[in-house]
FILUM-628536 format. One line per 10 residues: number of its first residue (from 1); their letters; for each residue x negated, y negated, z negated of N, C-alpha, C. Coordinates in steps of 0.2 Angstrom, whole numbers. Example, Ala and Ser with C-alpha at 12.3 -4.5 7.8 and 13.67 -1.06 7.14 Angstrom:
2
1) as) -66 28 -39 -62 22 -39 -66 16 -39 ~ -64 11 -35 -68 5 -36 -64 0 -39 .
END
This chain:
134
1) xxxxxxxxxx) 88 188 176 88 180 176 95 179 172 ~ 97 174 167 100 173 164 103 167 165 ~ 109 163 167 112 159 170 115 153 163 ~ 112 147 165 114 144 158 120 139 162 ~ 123 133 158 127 127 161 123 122 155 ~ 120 116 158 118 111 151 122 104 156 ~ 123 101 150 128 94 152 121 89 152 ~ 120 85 156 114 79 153 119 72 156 ~ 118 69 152 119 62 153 125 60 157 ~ 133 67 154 138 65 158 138 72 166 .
11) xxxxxxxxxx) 133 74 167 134 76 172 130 85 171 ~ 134 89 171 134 96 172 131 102 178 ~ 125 103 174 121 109 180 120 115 177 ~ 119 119 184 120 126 182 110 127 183 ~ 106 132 176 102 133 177 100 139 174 ~ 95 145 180 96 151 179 86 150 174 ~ 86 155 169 82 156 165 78 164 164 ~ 73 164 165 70 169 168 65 171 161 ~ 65 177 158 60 179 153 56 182 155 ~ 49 180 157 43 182 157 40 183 151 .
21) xxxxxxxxxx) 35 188 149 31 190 146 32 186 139 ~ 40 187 136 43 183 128 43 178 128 ~ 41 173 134 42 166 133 47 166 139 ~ 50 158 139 56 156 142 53 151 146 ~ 55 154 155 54 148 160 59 148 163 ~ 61 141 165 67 137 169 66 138 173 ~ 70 142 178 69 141 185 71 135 190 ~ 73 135 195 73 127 199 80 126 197 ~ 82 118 195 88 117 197 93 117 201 ~ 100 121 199 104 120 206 108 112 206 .
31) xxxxxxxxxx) 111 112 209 116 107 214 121 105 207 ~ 122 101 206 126 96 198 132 99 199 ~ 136 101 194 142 104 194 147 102 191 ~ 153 99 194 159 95 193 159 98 185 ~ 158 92 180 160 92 174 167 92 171 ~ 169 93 167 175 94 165 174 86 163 ~ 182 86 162 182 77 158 183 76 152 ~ 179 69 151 176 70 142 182 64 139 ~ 183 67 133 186 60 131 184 54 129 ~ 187 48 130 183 44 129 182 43 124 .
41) xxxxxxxxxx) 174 37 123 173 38 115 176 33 112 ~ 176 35 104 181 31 101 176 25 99 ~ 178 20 97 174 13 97 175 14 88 ~ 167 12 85 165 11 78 167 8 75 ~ 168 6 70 172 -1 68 166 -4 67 ~ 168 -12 68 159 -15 66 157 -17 60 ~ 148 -15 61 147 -16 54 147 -21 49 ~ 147 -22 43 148 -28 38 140 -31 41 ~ 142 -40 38 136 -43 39 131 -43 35 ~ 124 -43 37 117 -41 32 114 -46 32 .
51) xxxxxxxxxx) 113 -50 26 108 -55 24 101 -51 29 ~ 97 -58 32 91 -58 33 86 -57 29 ~ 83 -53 31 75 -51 25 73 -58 22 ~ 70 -60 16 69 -67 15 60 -68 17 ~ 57 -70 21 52 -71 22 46 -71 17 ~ 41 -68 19 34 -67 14 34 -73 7 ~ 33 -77 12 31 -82 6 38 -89 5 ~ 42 -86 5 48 -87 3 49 -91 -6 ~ 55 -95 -6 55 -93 -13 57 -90 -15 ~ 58 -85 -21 59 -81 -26 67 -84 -26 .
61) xxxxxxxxxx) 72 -76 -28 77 -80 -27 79 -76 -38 ~ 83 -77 -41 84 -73 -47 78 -74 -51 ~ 73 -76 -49 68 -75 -53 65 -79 -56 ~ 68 -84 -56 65 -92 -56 61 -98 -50 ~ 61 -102 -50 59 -107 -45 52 -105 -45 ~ 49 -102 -51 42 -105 -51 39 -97 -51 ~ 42 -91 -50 41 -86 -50 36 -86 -42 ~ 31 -80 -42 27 -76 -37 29 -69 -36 ~ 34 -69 -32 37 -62 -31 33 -57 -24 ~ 32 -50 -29 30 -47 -24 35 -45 -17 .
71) xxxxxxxxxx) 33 -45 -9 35 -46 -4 36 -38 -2 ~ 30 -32 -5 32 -26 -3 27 -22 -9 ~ 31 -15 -7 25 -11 -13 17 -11 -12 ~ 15 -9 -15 7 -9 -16 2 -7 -21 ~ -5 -11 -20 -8 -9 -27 -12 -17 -27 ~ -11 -21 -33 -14 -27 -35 -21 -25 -34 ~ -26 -29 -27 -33 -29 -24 -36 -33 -29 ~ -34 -42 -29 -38 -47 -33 -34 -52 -32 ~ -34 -54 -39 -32 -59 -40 -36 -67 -40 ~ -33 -72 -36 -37 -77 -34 -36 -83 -39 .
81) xxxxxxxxxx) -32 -82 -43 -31 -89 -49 -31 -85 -54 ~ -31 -91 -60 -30 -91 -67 -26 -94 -72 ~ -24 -92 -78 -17 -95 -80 -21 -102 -82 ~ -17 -107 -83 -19 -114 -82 -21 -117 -76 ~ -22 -114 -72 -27 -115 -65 -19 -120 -61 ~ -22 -125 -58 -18 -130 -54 -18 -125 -49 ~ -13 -123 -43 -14 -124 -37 -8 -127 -32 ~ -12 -127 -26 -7 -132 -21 -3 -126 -18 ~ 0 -130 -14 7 -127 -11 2 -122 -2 ~ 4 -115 -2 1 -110 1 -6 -111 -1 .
91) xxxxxxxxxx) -9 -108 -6 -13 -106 -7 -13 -99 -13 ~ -19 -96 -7 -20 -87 -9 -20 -89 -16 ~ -16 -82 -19 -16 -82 -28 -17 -74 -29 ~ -15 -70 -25 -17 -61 -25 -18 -60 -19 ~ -21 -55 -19 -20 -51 -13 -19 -44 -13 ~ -13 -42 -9 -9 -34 -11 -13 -31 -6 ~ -14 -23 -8 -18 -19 -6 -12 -13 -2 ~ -8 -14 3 -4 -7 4 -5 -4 12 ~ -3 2 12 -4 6 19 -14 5 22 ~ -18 3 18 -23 3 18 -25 -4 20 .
101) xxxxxxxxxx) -23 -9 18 -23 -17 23 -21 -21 15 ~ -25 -24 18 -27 -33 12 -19 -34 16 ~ -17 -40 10 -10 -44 13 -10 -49 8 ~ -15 -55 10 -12 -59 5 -6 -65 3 ~ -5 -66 -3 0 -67 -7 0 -76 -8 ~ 3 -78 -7 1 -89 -5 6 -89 -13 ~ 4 -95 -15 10 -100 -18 14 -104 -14 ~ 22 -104 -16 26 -109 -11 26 -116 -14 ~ 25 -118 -19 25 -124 -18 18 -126 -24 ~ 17 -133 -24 11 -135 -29 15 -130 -39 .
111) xxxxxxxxxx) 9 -132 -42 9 -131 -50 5 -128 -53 ~ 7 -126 -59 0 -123 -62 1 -116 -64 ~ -2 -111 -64 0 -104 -64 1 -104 -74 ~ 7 -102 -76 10 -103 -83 9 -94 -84 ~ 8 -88 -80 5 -82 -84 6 -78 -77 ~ 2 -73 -77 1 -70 -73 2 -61 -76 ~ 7 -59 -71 12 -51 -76 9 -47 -74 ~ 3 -46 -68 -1 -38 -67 -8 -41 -66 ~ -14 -35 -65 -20 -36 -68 -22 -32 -59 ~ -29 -31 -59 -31 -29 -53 -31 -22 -54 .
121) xxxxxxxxxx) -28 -19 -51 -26 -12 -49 -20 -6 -51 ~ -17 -13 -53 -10 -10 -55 -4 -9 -47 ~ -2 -6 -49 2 -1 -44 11 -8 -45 ~ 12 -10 -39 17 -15 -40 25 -14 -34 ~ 31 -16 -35 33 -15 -31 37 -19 -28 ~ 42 -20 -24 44 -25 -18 51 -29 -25 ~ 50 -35 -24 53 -39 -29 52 -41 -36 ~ 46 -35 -38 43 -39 -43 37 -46 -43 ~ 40 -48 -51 38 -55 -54 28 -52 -53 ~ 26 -57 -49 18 -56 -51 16 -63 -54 .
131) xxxx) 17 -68 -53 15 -73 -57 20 -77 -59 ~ 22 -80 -63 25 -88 -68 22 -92 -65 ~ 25 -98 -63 20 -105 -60 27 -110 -64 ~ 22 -114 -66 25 -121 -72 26 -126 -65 .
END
């Protein structure tokens, strides 16, 4: 039998280990054994501040007011409008196909779709422009 020391969570025990037939079994644990003393720990500096994720149907920020930006990667499922096409404020205009789940895509405000930059089954990724709105 093989005598170990393992420290858990500040507090130090002794435990004997016994090889049977190549594999490794624990024997019972003994009684906690006065740990030596740990330094304390050093405090991290803290971390800088992180802008908030900006919400799905968000506006576009860089990319123009009237932009449809993609929210995560994926692959373009179907397209719901057409260039010219009027539409109102949260209404479906694609739906992204990613991790094997529909997630459709709204407009944020009313207008008229001015070009539309992927086609159905193109492969898209998180910040890219999918449609122009006038």
């Amino acid at each position: 039998m093989k005598k170990l020391r393992i420290t858990l969570e500040g507090k130090t025990y002794e435990v004997g280990v016994e090889v049977a037939d190549g594999s490794v079994v624990a024997a019972p644990v003994a009684a906690p054994v006065a740990a030596a003393p740990v330094a304390a720990p050093v405090a991290a500096p803290a971390p800088a501040p992180v802008a908030a994720p900006a919400p799905v149907a968000a506006a576009p920020v860089a990319a123009g007011a009237g932009a449809i930006i993609c929210p995560m990667p994926g692959t373009v499922f179907k397209i719901r409008v057409a260039v010219g096409e009027q539409v109102a404020a949260e209404q479906e205009m694609i739906v992204l196909e990613a991790m094997k789940m529909e997630s459709p895509i709204y407009s944020h405000a009313a207008g008229t779709v001015a070009a539309i930059l992927v086609k159905e089954g193109d492969s898209v990724s998180e910040g890219q422009v999918l449609i122009q709105m006038s």
